[in-house]
N, C-alpha and C positions, 0 to 999 in steps of 0.2 A: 185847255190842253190837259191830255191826261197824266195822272199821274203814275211817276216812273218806283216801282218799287224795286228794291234792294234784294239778291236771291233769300236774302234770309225771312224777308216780310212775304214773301212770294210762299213761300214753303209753310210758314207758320199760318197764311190766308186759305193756302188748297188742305192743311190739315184743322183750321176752323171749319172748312166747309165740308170738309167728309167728317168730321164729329155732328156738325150740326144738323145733316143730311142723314145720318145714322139714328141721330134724335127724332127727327120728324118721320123717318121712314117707321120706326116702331110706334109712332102716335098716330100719322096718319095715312101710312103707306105710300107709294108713288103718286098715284092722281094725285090727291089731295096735296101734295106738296107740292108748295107755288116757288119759283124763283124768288118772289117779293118778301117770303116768308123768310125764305135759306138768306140772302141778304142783310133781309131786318135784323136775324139771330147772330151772325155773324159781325153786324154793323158796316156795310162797306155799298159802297153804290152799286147801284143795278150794274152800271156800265163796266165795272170792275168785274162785275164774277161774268161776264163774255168773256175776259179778259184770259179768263181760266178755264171756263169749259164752252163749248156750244149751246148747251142745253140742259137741262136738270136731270135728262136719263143720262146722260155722259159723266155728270160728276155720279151720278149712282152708280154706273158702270165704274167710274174710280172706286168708287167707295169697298164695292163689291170685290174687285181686283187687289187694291190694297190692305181688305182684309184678307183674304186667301193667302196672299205672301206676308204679312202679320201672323196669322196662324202656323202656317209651318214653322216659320225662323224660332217662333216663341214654344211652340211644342216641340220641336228637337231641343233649343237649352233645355226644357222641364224634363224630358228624358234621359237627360244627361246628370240628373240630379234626383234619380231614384232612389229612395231607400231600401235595398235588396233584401232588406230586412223586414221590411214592410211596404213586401209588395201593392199586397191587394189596397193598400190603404193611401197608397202611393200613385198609384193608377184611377183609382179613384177620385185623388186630388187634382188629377191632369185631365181625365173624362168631363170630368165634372164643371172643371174652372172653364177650359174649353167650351163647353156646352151654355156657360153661362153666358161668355163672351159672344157667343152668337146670336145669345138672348137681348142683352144688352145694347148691343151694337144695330140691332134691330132686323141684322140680316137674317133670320128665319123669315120676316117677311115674305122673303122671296120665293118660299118655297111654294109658297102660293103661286102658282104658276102664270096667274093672270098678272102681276105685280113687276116679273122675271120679262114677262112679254111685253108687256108696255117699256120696258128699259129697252129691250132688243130692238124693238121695233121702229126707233129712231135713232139705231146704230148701226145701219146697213154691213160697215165690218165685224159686227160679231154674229156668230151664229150660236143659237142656240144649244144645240150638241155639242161645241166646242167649251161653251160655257160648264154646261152641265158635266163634261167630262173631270173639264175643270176640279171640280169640288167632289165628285165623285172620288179621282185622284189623291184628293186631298185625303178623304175620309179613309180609303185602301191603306194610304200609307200608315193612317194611326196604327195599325194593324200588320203591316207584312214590320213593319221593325221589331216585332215582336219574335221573327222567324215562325211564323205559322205556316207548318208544309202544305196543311190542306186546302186548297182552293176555296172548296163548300166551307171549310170554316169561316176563311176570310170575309166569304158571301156573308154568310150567315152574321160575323159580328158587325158588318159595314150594312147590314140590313137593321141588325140592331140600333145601331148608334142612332140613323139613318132617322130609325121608328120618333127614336128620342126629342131628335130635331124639329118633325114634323109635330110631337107633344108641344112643345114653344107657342106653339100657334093657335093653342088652346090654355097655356098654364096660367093666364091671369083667371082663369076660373076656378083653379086649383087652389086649397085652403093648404097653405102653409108649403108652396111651392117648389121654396129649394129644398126643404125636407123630402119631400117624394121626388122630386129629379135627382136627389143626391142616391137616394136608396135605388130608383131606378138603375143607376149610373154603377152604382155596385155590383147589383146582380148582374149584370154587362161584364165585369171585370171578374166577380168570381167564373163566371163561365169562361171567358179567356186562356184565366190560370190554373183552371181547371186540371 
């Protein structure tokens, strides 16, 4: 018989398995991540993680989704605790941490489009463009809170950001990494406040 877990065991299970899922996606991307791995890291039986998701692109699918609303919630409080004083240095601190967290979290992965696809691709309800808008969204918004009239600016700093993200996907070859994302990340925000 299986067993019956507790909503609080249930919750603390589906956020071991988007942590550890976050882990493996930055070490070995989608393919390479087996259910029996996500399992083993987590400690829980095979028959328990069906129990949570269908499939291992569904929990990536969670993963992916539960960081985008992670993201927001956590970058409007940092916004809300600006130093007006120090702007640039302050924006910098929220670009920057941001930028890490996607690092970390392993979801730059995705931007690899091939990675994105194999998730979609055994989620018949999600599409593609809806996804992608998704985070697109995400990344406008760092930007129109700022009240930026210009359209083309907008364009332009969410193309920036944008460039940064897809840098991720090369920074483990980068010497001294957060150093040069941090400085990258600046010049981003001197242009802003420009």
């Amino acid at each position: 018989m299986p067993k019956i877990y507790s909503p609080e065991e249930k919750e603390n299970i589906r956020k071991a398995l988007r942590r550890e899922a976050g882990k493996c996606l930055a070490l070995y991307g989608v393919r390479k991540t087996t259910v029996d791995e996500l399992v083993k890291r987590v400690d829980i039986p095979k028959g328990t993680f069906y129990l949570f998701y269908d499939s291992k692109e569904a929990l990536f699918f969670d993963l992916l989704s539960s960081f985008a609303d992670e993201v927001e919630t956590e970058y409007l409080s940092m916004l809300q605790e600006i130093d007006e004083n120090h702007i640039v240095t302050s924006l910098t601190d929220i670009f920057y941490t941001l930028l890490i967290k996607f690092y970390k979290a392993g979801i730059y992965r995705f931007l690899d489009g091939a990675e994105l696809e194999l998730v979609i691709r055994r989620l018949p309800s999600v599409s593609l463009p809806d996804l992608s808008k998704r985070f697109d969204d995400m990344i406008r918004n760092l930007f129109t809170y700022f009240y930026i009239d210009d359209n083309e600016d907008i364009k332009a700093f969410e193309a920036g950001y944008e460039a940064l993200l897809y840098l991720l996907l090369s920074a483990d070859r980068l010497e001294e990494k957060e150093k040069a994302l941090r400085l990258l990340v600046r010049g981003l925000v001197l242009q802003m406040v420009e």
